[in-house]
C-alpha positions in Angstrom: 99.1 -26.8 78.6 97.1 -26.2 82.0 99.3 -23.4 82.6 97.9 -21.8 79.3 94.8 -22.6 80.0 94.9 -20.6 83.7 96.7 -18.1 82.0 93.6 -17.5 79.3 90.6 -17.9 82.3 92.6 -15.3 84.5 92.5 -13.0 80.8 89.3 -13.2 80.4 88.3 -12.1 84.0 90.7 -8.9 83.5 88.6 -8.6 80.4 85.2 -8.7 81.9 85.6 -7.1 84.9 86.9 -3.8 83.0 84.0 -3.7 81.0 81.7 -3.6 83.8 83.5 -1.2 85.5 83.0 0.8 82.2 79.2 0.2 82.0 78.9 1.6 85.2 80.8 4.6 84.4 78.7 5.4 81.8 75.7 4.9 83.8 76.8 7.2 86.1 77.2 10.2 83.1 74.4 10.1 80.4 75.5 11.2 76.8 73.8 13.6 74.7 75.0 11.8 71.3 71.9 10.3 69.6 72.1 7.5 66.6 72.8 8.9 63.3 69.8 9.0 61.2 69.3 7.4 57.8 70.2 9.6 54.8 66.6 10.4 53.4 66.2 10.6 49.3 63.7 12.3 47.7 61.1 9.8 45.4 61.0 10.4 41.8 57.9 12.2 40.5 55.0 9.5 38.5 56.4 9.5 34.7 53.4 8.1 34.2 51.2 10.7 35.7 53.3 13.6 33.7 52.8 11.5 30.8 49.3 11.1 31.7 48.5 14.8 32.4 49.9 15.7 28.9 48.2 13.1 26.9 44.6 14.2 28.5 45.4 18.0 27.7 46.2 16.5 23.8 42.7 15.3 23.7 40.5 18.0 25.2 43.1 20.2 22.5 44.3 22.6 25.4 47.8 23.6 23.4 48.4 25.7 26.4 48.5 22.9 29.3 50.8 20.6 27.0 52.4 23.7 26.0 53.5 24.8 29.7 54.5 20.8 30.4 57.3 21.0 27.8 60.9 20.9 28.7 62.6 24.1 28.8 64.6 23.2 25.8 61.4 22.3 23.8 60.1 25.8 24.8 63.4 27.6 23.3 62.6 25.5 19.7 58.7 25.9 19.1 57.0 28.7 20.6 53.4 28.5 22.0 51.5 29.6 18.7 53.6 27.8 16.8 53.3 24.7 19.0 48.9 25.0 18.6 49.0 25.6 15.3 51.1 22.4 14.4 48.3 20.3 16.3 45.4 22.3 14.9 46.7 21.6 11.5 47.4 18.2 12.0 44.1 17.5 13.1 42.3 19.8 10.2 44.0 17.4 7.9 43.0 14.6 9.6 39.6 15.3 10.0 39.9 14.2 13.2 36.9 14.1 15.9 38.6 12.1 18.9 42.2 11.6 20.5 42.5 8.1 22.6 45.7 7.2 24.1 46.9 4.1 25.6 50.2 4.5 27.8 52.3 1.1 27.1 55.3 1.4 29.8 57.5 3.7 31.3 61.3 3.9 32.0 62.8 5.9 35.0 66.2 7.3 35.9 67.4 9.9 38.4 67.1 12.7 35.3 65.6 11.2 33.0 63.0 9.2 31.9 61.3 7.5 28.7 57.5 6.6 28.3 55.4 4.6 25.4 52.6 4.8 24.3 49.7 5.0 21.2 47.7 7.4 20.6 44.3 6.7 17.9 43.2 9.4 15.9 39.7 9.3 15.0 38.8 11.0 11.7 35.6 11.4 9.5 37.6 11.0 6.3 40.0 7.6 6.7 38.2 5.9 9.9 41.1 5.8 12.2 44.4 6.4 12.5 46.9 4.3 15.6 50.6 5.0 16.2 53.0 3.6 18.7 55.4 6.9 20.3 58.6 6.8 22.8 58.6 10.1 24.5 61.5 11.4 25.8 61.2 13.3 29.6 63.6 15.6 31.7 63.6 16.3 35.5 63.3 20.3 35.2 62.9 21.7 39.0 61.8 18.3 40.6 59.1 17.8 37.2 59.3 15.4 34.5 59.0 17.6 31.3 58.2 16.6 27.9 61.3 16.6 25.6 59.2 17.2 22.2 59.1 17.1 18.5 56.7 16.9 15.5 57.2 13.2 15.6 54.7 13.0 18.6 51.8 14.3 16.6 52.9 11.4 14.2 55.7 9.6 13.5 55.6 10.1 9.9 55.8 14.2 10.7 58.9 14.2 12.6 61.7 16.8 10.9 59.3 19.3 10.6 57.3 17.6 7.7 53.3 18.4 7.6 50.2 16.7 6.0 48.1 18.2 3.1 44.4 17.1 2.3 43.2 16.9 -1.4 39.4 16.4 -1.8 37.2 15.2 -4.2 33.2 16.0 -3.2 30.8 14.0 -4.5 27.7 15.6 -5.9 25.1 17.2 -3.9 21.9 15.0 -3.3 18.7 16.3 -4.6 16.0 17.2 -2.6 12.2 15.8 -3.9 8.8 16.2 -3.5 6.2 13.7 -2.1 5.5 12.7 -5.3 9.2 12.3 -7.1 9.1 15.8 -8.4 12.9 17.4 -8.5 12.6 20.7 -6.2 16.5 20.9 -6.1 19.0 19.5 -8.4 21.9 20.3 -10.4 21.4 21.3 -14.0 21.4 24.1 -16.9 19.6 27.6 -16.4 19.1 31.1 -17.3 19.2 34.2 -14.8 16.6 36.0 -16.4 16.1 39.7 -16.7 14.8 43.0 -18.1 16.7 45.6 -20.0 14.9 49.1 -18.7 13.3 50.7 -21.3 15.0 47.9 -23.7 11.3 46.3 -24.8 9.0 46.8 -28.2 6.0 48.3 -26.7 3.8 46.4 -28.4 5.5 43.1 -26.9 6.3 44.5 -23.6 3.0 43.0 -22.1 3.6 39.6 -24.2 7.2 39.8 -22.9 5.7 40.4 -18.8 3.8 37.9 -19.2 6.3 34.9 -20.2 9.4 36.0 -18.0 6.3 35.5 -14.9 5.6 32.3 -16.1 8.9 31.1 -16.6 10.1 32.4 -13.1 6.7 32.0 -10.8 7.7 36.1 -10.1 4.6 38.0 -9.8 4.8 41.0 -12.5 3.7 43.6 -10.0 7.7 42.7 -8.6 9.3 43.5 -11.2 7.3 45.9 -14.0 7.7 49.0 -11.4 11.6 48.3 -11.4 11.5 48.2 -15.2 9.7 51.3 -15.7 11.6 53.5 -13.1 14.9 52.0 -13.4 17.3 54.2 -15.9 17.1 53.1 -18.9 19.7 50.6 -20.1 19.9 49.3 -16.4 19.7 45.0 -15.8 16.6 44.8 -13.9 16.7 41.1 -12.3 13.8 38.7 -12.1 14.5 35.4 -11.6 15.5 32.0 -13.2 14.7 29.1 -15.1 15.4 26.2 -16.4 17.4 26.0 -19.6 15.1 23.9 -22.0 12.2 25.5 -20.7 13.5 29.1 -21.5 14.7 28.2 -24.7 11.4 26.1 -25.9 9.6 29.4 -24.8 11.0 31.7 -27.5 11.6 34.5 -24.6 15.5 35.1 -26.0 13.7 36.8 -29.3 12.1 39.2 -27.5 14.1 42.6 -27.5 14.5 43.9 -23.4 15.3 40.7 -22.3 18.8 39.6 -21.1 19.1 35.7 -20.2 22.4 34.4 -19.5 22.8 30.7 -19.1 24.8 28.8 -16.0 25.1 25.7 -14.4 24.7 24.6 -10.6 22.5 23.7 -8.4 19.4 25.0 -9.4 16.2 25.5 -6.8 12.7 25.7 -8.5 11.3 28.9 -8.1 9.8 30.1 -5.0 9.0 26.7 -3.8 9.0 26.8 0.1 12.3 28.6 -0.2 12.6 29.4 3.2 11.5 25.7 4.2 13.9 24.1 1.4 17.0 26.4 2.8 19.9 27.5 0.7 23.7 26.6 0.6 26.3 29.3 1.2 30.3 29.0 0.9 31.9 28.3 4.7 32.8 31.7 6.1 36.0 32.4 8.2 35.0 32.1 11.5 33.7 28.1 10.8 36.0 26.9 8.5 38.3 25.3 11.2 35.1 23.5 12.7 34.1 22.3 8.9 37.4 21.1 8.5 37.3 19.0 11.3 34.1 17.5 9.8 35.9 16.6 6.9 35.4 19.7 4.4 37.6 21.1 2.5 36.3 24.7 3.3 35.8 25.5 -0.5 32.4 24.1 -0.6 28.8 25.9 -0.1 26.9 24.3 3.0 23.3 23.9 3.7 22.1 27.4 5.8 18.3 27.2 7.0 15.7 24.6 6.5 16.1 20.8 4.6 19.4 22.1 3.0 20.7 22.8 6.8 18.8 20.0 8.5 19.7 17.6 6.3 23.4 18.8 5.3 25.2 15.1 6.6 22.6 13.5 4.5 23.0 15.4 1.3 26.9 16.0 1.0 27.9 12.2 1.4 31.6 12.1 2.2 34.2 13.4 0.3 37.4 11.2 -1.6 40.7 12.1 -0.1 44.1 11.7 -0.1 46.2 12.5 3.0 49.7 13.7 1.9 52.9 14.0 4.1 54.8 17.0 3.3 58.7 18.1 3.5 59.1 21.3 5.3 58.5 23.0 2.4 55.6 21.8 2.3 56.3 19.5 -1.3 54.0 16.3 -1.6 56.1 13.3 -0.5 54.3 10.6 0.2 50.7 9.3 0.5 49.3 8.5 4.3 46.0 7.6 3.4 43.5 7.5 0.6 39.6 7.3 1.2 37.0 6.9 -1.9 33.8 9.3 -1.8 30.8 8.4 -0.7 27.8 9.3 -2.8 25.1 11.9 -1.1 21.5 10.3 -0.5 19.0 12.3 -1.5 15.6 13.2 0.5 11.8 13.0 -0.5 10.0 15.7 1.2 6.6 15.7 2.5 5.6 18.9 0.3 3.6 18.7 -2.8 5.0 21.2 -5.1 2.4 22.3 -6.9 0.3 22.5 -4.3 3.2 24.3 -2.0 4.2 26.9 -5.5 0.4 27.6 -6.2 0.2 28.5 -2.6 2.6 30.6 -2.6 0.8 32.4 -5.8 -2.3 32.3 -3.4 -0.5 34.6 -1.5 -0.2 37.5 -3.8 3.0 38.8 -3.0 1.1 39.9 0.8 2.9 39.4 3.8 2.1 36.5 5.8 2.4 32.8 5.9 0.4 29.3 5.2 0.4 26.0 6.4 -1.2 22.8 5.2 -0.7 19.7 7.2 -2.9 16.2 7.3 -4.8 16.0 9.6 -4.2 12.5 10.3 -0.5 12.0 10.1 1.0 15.6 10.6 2.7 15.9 7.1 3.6 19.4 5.8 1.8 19.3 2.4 2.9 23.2 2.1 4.3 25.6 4.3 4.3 28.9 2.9 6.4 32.4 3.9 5.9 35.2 2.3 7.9 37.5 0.5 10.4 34.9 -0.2 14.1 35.0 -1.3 15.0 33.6 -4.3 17.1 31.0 -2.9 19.4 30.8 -6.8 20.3 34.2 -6.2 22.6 32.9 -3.1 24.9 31.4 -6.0 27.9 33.2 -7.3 27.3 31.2 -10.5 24.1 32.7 -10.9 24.5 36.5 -12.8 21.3 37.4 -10.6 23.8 37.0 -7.2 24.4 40.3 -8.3 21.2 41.7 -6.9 21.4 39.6 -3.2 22.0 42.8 -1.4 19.1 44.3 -2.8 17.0 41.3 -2.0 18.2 41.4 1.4 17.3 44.8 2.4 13.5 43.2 2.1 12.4 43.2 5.8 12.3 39.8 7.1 12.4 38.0 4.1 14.7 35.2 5.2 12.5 34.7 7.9 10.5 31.5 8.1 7.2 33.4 9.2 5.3 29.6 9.2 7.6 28.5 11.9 9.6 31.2 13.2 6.6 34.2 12.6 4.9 34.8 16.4 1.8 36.7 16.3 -1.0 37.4 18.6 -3.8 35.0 17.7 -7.3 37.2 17.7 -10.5 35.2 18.0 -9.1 32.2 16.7 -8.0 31.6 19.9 -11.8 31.5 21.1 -11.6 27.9 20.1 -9.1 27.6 23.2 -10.9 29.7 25.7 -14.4 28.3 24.6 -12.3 24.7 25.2 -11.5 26.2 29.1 -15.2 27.1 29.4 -16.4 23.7 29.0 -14.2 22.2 30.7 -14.2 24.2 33.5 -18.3 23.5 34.3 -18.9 26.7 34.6 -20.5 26.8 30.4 -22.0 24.4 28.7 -23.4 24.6 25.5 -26.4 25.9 26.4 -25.4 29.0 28.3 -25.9 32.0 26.8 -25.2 35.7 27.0 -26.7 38.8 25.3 -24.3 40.0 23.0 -24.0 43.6 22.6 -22.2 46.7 21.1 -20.8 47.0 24.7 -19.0 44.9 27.1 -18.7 46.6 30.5 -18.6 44.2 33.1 -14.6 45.2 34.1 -16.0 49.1 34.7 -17.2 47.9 38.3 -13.6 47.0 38.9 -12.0 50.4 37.3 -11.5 48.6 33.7 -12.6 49.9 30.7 -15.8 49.8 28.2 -15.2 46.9 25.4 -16.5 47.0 21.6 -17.4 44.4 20.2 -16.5 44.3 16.1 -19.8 44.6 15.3 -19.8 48.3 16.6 -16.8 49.0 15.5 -18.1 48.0 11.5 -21.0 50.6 12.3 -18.5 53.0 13.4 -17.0 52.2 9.7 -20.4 52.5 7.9 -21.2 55.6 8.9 -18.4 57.4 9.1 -18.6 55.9 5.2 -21.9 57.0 4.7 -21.8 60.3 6.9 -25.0 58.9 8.7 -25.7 58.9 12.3 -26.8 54.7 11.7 -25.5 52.1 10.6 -26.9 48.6 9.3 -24.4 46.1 11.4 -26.3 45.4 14.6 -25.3 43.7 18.0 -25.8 40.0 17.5 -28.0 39.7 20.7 -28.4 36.8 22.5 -26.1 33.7 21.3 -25.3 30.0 22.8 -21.3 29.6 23.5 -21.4 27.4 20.0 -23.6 30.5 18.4 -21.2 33.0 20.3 -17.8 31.1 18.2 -19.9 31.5 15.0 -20.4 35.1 15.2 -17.2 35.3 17.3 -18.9 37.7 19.8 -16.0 39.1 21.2 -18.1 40.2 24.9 -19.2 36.2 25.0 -15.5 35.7 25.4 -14.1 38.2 27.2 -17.4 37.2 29.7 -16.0 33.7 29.9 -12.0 34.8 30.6 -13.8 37.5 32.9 -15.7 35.2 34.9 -13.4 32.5 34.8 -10.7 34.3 36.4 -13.4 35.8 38.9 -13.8 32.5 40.8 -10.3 31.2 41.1 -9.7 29.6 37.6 -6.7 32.2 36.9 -5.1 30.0 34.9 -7.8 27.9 33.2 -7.3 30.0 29.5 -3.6 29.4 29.6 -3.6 26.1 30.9 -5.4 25.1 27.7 -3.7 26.7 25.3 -0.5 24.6 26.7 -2.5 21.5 26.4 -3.6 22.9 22.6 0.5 22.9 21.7 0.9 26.9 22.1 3.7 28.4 24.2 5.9 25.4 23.0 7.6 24.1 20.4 6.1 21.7 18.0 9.4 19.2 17.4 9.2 19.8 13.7 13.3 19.7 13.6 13.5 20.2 9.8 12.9 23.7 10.1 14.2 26.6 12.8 10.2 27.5 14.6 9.8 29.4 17.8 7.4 28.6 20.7 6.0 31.4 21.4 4.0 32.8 24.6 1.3 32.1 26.5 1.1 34.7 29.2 -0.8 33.9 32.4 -3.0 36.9 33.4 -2.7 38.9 36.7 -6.0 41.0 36.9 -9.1 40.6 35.5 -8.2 43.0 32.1 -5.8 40.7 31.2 -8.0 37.7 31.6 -10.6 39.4 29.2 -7.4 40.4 26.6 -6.3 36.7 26.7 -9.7 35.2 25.8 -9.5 36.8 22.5 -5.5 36.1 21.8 -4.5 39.2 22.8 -2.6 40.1 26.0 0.8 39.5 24.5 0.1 36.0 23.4 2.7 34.7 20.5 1.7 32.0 18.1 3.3 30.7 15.0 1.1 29.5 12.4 3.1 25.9 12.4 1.3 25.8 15.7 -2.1 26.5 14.5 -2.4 24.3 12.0 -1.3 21.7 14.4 -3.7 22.6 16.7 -7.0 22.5 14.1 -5.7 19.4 13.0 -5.9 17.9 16.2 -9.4 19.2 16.2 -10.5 17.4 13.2 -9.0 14.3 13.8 -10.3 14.0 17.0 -8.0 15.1 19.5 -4.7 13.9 18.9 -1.6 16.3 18.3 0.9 15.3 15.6 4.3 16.3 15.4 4.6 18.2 12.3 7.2 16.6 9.7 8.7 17.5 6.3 10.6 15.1 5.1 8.8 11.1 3.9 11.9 9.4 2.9 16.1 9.1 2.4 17.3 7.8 -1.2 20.5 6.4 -1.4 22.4 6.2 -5.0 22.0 2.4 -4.6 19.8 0.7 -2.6 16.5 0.6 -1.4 14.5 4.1 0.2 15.0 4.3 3.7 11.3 5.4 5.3 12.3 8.5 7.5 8.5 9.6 8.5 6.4 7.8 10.8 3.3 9.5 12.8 4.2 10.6 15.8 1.5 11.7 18.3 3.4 14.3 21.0 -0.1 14.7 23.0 -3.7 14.8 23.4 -6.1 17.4 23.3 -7.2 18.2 26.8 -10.9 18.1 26.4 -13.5 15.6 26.8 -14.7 13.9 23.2 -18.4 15.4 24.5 -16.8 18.9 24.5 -14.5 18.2 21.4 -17.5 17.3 19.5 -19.3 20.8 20.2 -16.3 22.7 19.4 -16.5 20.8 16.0 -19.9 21.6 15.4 -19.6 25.1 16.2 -16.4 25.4 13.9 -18.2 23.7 10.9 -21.2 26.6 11.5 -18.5 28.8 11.1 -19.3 28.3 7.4 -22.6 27.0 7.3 -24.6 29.2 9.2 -25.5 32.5 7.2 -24.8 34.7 10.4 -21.2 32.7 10.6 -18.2 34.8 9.7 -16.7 32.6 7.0 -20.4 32.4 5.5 -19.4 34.7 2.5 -16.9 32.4 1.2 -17.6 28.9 2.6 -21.3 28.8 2.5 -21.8 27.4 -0.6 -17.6 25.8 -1.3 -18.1 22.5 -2.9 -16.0 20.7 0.0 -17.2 21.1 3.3 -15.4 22.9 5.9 -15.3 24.2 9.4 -13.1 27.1 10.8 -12.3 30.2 12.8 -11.9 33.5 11.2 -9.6 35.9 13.3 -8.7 39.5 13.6 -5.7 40.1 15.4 -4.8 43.7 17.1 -0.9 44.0 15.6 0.3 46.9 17.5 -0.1 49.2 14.1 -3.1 50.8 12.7 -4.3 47.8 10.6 -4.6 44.5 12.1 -3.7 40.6 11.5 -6.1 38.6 9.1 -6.4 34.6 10.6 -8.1 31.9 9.0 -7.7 28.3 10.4 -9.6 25.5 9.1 -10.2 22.2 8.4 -11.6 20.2 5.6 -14.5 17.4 6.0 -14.7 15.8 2.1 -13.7 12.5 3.6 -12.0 11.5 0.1 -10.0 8.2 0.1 -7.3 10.1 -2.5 -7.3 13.4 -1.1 -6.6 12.9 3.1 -8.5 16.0 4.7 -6.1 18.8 5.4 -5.8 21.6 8.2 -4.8 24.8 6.6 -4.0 28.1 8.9 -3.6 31.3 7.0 -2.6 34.8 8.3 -1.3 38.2 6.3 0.1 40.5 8.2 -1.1 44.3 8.6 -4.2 43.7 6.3 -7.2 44.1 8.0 -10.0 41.3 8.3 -9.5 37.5 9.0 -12.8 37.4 6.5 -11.8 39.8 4.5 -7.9 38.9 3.7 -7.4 35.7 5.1 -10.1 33.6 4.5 -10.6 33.9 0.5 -6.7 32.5 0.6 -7.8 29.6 2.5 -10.4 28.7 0.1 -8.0 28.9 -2.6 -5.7 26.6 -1.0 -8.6 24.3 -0.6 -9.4 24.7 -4.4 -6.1 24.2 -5.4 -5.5 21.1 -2.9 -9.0 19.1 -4.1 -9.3 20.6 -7.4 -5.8 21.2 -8.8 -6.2 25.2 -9.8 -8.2 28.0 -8.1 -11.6 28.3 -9.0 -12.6 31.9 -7.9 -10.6 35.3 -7.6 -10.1 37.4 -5.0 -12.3 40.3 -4.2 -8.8 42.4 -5.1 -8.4 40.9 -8.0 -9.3 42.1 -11.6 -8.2 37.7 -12.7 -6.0 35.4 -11.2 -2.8 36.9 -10.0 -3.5 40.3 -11.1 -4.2 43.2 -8.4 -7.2 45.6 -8.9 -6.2 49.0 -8.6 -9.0 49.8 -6.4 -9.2 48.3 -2.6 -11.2 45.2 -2.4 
């Protein structure tokens, strides 16, 4: 045993002392062999982030971003339009508005990978729809790509099936008056018209007569058509409603062609413009009205209520959502909705007042509006010529003659709200306004007011007339006499100067104004007035306008009369004058009182909204009242003629407004004062277009508004009239 032992120590020295002598021989020569390094693998790309990018592609719809994160397999199956239009279509049918996803889990291996997840389908027509998906994915070039089929639109589509809508509208809501009066409904008419040539003489004037009353068409509209038309030809008038026509007796009469229909029927030319129209969905918006939950077969609301308030009035169609074999053969029901009924809407507008303003107008070119002064209602807003919104109907034999109603310049146009014109001397109000306010007048300064104004000559401008030379220019070229009776109305107050709207007084103050630093003093207060901006009416399209800022003393003396390019819808006028008689305070103009359900109590829409004050002092507010109400008062006042002696007591601004043509603009805006706890006191602004005279042309239709508003009818006829409604032959 100790000999084994020795034998193993002496070993184990051997054994040690070689391996030092190696460790020193490799001291001695350094290596260049370095460690082997790890083998390095390349990570796997997020599933979830592919998944992730795809799904947020899905629900902004970019078809062309999920379409390039396909796998290359996918690509070879469903090409790239085909690919879109399967989601489009899908999504049509659904009437879906938003895509949410929710990615559940994901499962990786080294070439392929699953990933779960929902997706919610919001839709207008059956609330929401939520699926559960496993998507398939492929490494393709270091990317996980999308192995697809129809399934991951939805399950239930997955073999090529496809959905199909059926629809089931519910009727159209009807649009009211203030006071419950049907302005558009559904229900039985007659297109009404004339048979050239095709009348008993002795009855044509009988026959005229009825077929105007019936449609509210003026007979100067249609008897020329009837005379020069060739004889035999369908001249088109207008329609009514079917117990009406046949109560009248107008079907005996020989020349007259009346052929019945049924749809949604407008009562004639009763703020057509204002009410709107429906028209079927063209081409280009069909996909967008799908998505809303149309079926693209019905006629939308285009302008006005009928356009403003189109969600209100269509309620929600019934459906049935229908999977489909390949084929495209109804297999199975998805989802079922039941329609909601339409609500229908109660309007500010009275509609007698607003279709006897209309008459007032006389078939002229222009526009009227009639608002409370106290709560900014629309009692009437008046374009003029108007469409006959019926003859937008297919149903209606008169759709025959759209295209010729059409070719009428402008007659779609809204000129209450969406008309700009330059404002004449009604605008005084504003600049006599920046006068006061300014310090520099008061209302007792006073200028000489004469033929001639010619205080810009010193600076190069030109020499002004006042309107009261130009009449004498008038009157004698009239009278071939080298005088004239219309003389300069001499030395006036600023309140005096409104009344006989002495145009120098005014162009003086803009003048003078601008002179000593106050360059934008006129247009300053015509922003404050509301002009320049839009009123916030939102039932109706309207324009803002202008209100240019003058550089150079001409322009400061245009402006002060509302010329120098200034734009101004009449919507803004009336606003304006309202604010005057109430006070001061600017209303936000509104059309529409209240919503009626089918069931249920009325919802109130309008409340008063005051969107500003009038930036005057009540001191200065107060002499601008005064001078308005002398206006018509005052036997030197320009609406003297016509208001002097009116029953209800007014105040108002006559205007004459340079149009760029030979004849000018005609303005009235006014105000009435009666105070009558059933009649609330109105602001009514009036202007035809290329007619001449705000006194002449404008103002006798603002009295009749006025008549027909407190009295119920007109009480006196025009100057151009031989009786109510009919044209003299001769000028007025």
């Amino acid at each position: 045993m100790k000999g084994s032992c020795m034998k193993t120590a002496r070993w184990t020295r051997i054994m040690l002392l070689a391996f030092l002598f190696l460790a020193a021989c490799g001291n001695a020569t350094p290596t260049s062999t370095l460690p082997t390094p790890p083998a390095y693998t390349t990570p796997a790309p997020s599933v979830e982030n592919a998944m992730r990018t795809y799904l947020d592609a899905y629900r902004l719809e970019d078809y062309a971003s999920m379409y390039a994160l396909l796998s290359q397999a996918s690509r070879t199956v469903v090409s790239a339009e085909e690919f879109a239009k399967k989601h489009s279509e899908a999504l049509k049918a659904l009437s879906a508005t938003q895509i949410e996803y929710a990615i559940l889990s994901t499962l990786t291996n080294p070439n392929n990978s699953q990933a779960s997840f929902s997706l919610t389908y919001q839709t207008v027509l059956f609330d929401q729809f939520t699926r559960s998906y496993v998507c398939n994915l492929v490494l393709e070039n270091g990317n996980w790509r999308i192995q697809w089929d129809d399934g991951l639109i939805l399950p239930e589509l997955i073999g090529g099936k496809g959905l199909k809508t059926y629809y089931n509208p519910p009727t159209r809501g009807n649009i009211y008056d203030r006071n419950g009066k049907a302005i558009v409904f559904w229900g039985d008419a007659y297109a009404l018209g004339l048979v050239a040539g095709g009348a008993t003489v002795e009855l044509e004037d009988a026959l005229f007569r009825k077929v105007s009353l019936l449609t509210g068409v003026l007979r100067l509209t249609f008897e020329d058509a009837y005379y020069n038309y060739n004889a035999g030809d369908y001249v088109p008038v207008g329609e009514a409603l079917a117990g009406e026509v046949e109560s009248s007796g107008i079907l005996q009469f020989s020349g007259l062609q009346g052929i019945p229909y049924t749809s949604r029927f407008y009562l004639p030319l009763v703020a057509t413009q204002t009410v709107g129209h429906l028209l079927y969905i063209n081409q280009e918006e069909l996909d967008a009205y799908r998505r809303l939950g149309y079926s693209g077969a019905e006629r939308v609301g285009v302008q006005g209520i009928e356009q403003w308030g189109e969600e209100i009035l269509r309620g929600r169609s019934g459906a049935t959502l229908y999977v489909t074999t390949p084929e495209g053969a109804n297999e199975s029901v998805l989802a079922d909705s039941p329609a909601q009924a339409a609500a229908s809407l109660n309007l500010t507008l009275d509609a007698s007042l607003q279709a006897q303003a209309q008459a007032a107008m006389n078939g002229l070119p222009g526009a009227i509006v009639v608002m409370e002064v106290d709560s900014g209602r629309i009692l009437a807003m008046v374009s003029s010529p108007a469409p006959d919104n019926n003859w937008y109907d297919p149903a209606n034999y008169n759709f025959l003659a759209l295209g010729n109603m059409l070719s009428t310049p402008n007659i779609e146009l809204n000129r209450a709200s969406q008309g700009a014109y330059p404002l004449g001397s009604v605008f005084k109000i504003i600049t006599m306004a920046a006068g006061l306010e300014s310090g520099v007048f008061t209302a007792e300064s006073s200028y000489d007011c004469q033929y001639d104004f010619t205080e810009l000559v010193p600076h190069g401008g030109p020499v002004l007339h006042d309107w009261t030379w130009d009449h004498c220019q008038e009157e004698m070229l009239e009278n071939g006499t080298e005088t004239c009776t219309t003389k300069p109305s001499g030395t006036l107050t600023l309140p005096q100067g409104l009344m006989r709207s002495c145009n120098p007084w005014f162009w003086h103050i803009g003048q003078t104004l601008y002179a000593q630093g106050l360059t934008t003093a006129v247009s300053d207060m015509a922003a404050g007035f509301g002009l320049g901006q839009l009123t916030g009416i939102e039932q109706v399209e309207e324009k803002a306008g202008l209100i240019p800022v003058p550089t150079s003393l001409t322009e400061a003396t245009s402006l002060a009369i509302g010329q120098a390019g200034t734009l101004i819808t009449p919507l803004q006028v009336a606003d304006f004058i309202a604010a005057i008689a109430n006070g001061g305070t600017l209303y936000r103009p509104q059309l529409v009182e209240s919503m009626v359900p089918v069931s249920g109590s009325i919802e109130q829409v309008f409340q008063a909204e005051a969107r500003g004050t009038l930036p005057i002092s009540t001191e200065n507010l107060r002499i601008i009242q005064e001078a308005m109400r002398t206006v018509a008062t005052d036997p030197r006042g320009t609406a003297y003629s016509r208001l002097g002696t009116f029953a209800i007591p007014t105040a108002g601004k006559t205007g004459t407004a340079e149009s760029g043509s030979a004849t000018s603009h005609a303005w009235f805006a006014g105000y009435s004062l009666a105070d009558n706890p059933d009649k609330p006191d109105i602001a009514v602004a009036v202007i035809v277009e290329y007619q001449g005279e705000g006194s002449e042309w404008a103002l006798p239709i603002f009295r009749r508004v006025m008549e027909i508003y407190f009295f119920g009818s007109p009480q006196t006829i025009y100057p151009w009239e031989s009786s109510f409604g009919v044209i003299r032959v001769e000028e007025p």
